[in-house]
Every structure is written in structure tokens, then in C-alpha cells.
C-alpha positions as CSV (number, residue, x, y, z in Angstrom):
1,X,0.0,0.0,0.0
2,X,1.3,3.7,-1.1
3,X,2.2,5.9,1.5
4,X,-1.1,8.7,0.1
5,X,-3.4,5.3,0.2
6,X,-2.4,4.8,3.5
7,X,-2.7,8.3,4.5
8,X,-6.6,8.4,2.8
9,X,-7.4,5.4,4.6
10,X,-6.4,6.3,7.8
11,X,-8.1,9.7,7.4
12,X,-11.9,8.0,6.3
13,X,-11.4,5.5,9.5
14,X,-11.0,9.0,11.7
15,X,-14.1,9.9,9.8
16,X,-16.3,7.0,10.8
17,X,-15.7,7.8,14.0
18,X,-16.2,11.4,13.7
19,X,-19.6,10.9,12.4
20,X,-21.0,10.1,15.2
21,X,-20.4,13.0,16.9
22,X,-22.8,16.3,17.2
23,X,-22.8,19.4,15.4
24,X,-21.7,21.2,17.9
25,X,-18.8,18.4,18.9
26,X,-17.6,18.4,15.1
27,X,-17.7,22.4,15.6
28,X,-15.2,22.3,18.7
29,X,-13.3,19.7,17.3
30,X,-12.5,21.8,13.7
31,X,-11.9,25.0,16.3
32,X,-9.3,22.9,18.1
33,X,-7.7,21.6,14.8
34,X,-7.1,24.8,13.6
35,X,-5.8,26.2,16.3
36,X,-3.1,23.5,16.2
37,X,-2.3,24.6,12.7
38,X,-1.9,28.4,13.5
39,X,0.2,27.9,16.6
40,X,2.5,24.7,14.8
41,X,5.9,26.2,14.6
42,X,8.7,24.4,12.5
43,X,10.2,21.8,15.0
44,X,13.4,22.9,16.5
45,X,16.0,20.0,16.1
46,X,16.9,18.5,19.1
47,X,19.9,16.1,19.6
48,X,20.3,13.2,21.6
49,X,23.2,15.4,24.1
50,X,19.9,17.6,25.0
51,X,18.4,14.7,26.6
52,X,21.8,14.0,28.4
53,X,21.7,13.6,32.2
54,X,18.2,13.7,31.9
55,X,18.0,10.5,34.1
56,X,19.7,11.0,37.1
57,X,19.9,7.3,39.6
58,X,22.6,6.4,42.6
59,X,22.4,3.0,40.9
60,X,24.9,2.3,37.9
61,X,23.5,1.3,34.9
62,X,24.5,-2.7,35.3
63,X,21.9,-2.7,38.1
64,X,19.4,-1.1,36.7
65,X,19.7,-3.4,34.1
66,X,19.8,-6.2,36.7
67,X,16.7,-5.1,38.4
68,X,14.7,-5.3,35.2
69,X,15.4,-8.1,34.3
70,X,14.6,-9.4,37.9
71,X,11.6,-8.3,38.1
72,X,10.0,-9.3,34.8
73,X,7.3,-11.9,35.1
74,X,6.6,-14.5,33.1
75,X,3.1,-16.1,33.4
76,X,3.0,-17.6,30.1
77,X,2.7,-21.2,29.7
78,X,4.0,-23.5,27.1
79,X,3.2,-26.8,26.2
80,X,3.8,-29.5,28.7
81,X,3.5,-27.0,31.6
């Protein structure tokens, strides 16, 4: 499937939901979407350093890792189980 197909398709499923909505519902709803297209700037680019030291933990990142993997649960059962 093209990317424009996919984008047309994904747009009427929005509108068969929409269709069930009121007048005045659809009314706030086309206020609220253009809003979002008069205040949309152009994305600042961001780099991954930004987001550096964004997480800050006493625990190194081994135990971390340890921890998670400790604490998954698996409740899954396979055949002969």
C-alpha cells in the first residue's frame, strides 16, 4: 500500500468515527484543529546530548539493568507445563 493510500485510509477510519459526533462536537473539534495549525511552529531540532543527564539514579547502569530483568514476570505457559 502507497504511503497517500495509506494516508486516505487512515483519514476515512478517523471519519467514521467522527460521524457520530454532534454538530456542535464536530464544531469544537474543527476549532481545536485549527488552532493546532496556526500555533504549529517548524520543530526545533533537538539532539540526543539535549536529553543528556536527563535520568539522574545512585544505581549504575549494570543494576538497573539487573533489576529489570529481575523483576520481569513471566506467566506464560507453554506446552507440557
Amino acid at each position: 500500500m502507497k504511503t497517500a493510500d495509506l494516508k486516505f485510509n487512515l483519514i476515512d477510519s478517523y471519519l467514521g468515527l467522527l460521524n457520530n459526533l454532534s454538530p456542535d462536537s464536530k464544531l469544537e473539534l474543527i476549532s481545536k484543529l485549527s488552532d493546532s495549525l496556526k500555533g504549529s511552529k517548524k520543530p526545533t531540532k533537538k539532539s540526543l546530548i539535549d536529553l543528556y543527564g536527563a535520568f539522574v539514579s545512585k544505581e549504575s547502569a549494570d543494576e538497573i539493568i539487573a533489576d529489570l530483568k529481575n523483576s520481569r514476570n513471566f506467566i506464560r505457559k507453554t506446552e507440557g507445563s
